[in-house]
N, C-alpha and C positions, 0 to 999 in steps of 0.2 A: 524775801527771795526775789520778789519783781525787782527791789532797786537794787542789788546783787549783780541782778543781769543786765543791769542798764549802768555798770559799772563804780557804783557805791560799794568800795572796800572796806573804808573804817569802818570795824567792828562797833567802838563807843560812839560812834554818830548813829550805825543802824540800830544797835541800842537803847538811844538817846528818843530816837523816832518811834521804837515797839515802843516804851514807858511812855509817850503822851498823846492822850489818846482824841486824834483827829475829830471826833463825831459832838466832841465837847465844846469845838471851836468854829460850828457853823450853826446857823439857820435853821431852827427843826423841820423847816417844808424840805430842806436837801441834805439830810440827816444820812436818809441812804444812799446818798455819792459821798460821804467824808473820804472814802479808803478806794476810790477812783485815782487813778492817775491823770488828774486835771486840774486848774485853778476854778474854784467856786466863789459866788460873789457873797460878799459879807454883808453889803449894803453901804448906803453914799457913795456909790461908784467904787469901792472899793472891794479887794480879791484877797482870799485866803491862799498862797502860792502852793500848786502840783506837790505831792511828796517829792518827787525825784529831785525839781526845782532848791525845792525847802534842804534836803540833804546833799546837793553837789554843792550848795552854796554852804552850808557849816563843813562839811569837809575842805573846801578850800580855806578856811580860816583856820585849822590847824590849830585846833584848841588843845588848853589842858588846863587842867582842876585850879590853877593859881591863877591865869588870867580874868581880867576885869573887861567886860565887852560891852559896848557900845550898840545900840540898834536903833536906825533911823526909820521909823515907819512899825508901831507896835501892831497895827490892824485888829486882828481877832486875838491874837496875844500867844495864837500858837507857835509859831517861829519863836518867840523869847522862851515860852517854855523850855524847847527841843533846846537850845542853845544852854538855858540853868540847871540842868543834868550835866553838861561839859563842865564848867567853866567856875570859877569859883562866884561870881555875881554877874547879873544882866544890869544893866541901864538902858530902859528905854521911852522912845520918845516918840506919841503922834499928837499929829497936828488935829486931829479930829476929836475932841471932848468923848460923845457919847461912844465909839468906840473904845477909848482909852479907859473909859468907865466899865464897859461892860469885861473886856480883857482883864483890868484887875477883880472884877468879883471871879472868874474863871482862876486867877491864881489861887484866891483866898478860896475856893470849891475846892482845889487840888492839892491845897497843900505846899506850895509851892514859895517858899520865904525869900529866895535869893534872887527876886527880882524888884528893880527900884523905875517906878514909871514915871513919866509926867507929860501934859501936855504941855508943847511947844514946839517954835518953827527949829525942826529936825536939821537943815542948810546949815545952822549954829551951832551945833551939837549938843556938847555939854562939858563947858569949858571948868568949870566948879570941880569937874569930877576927873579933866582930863590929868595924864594923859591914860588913853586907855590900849591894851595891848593888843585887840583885835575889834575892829567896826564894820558894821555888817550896813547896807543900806537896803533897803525893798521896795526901792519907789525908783524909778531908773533918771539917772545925775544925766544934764547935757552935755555932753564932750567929755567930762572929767568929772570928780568927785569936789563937791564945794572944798575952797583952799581951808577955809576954817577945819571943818571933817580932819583933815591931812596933817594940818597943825597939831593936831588934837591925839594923835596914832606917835605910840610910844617910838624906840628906837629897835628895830626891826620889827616892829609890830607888822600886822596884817589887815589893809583893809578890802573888803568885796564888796562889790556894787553892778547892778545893770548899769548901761551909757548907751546914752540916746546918740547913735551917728549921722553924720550930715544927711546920709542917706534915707535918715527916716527908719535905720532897722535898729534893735538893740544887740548886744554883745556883751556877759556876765564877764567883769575883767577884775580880775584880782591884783593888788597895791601891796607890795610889799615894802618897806623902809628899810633904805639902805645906810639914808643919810638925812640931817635936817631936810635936805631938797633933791636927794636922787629917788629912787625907786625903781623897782624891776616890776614891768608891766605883764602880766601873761590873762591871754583872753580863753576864757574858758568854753562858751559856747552860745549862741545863740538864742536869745528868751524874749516875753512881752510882758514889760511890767507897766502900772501907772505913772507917770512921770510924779518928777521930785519936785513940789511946790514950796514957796514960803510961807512964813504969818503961821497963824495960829485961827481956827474954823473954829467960833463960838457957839456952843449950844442954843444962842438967838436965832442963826439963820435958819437952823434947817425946821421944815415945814413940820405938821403932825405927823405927815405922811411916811415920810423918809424917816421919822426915829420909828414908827411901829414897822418899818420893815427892816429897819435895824434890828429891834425888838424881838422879828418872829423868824 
């Protein structure tokens, strides 16, 4: 009913949101904020995005049951969930190992088959697999959406991304494909996401520390 009134219509996106269940996808010390309307941190610097957040961005990708989707930034794993209730298969991709790890054992807890993960630098997408009819990013792109990403998005397909402005603010802008190289741009609204990095973050660097608060 909250994201109702804060203008979430799709019925199968609010759907999509009651079937997976937030409190599964964070931290047990902030177990009882999962159903807050806020971003919580997951750990490595890294944020589980606001429900409202999480559903204005799948409602703008205008999903249905036959599309192949794209996700650059897996995190906690809950956004590919919410997205593999729409869509007929998720593909996605973090840069960060033990997240990427712990996201697939949350699949494999839920039940959850039509999601295909792997770690790597997100910027490249996932050329093997493209092209894909809707790609979603969660890490905010600078200026634009890497040109790879774009190559990679079917023929009218749909991609949504935050974009970091000269300004220093972000702006959620939705990519629609008109043409190999047109596109109709429409900016959705104003958010704060972690930016969009390259490479791939090896299980070597991070400290004891930072996996057990991953971990907890």
């Amino acid at each position: 009913m909250q994201l109702r009134s804060l203008g979430i219509y799709n019925t199968e996106v609010l759907s999509a949101i009651e079937r997976t269940p937030r409190e599964a996808f964070v931290p047990a010390a902030i177990r009882h904020q999962a159903y807050e309307n806020k971003a919580l941190p997951i750990g490595l610097e890294q944020t589980i995005s606001q429900p409202f957040v999480v559903a204005l961005m799948t409602q703008a990708l205008d999903i249905n049951e036959r599309d192949k989707v794209l996700e650059i930034g897996t995190g906690s794993g809950y956004q590919a969930t919410v997205l593999s209730h729409l869509c007929r298969r998720v593909y996605t991709i973090e840069r960060h190992r033990p997240l990427l790890e712990m996201a697939e054992r949350r699949f494999e807890e839920l039940k959850v088959r039509n999601i295909t993960a792997i770690a790597a630098d997100g910027m490249k997408g996932w050329p093997e697999q493209a092209p894909f009819n809707r790609i979603m990013l969660t890490a905010a792109a600078t200026h634009s959406p890497p040109q790879e990403l774009l190559n990679q998005l079917g023929d009218g397909g749909i991609l949504v991304t935050p974009v970091q402005l000269n300004t220093g603010e972000q702006v959620l802008r939705r990519y629609r494909k008109e043409s190999d190289d047109t596109f109709a741009i429409k900016d959705l609204c104003d958010v704060r996401f972690v930016p969009l990095l390259p490479n791939v973050v090896t299980r070597n660097t991070y400290t004891e520390g930072q996996l057990r608060e991953v971990q907890s």
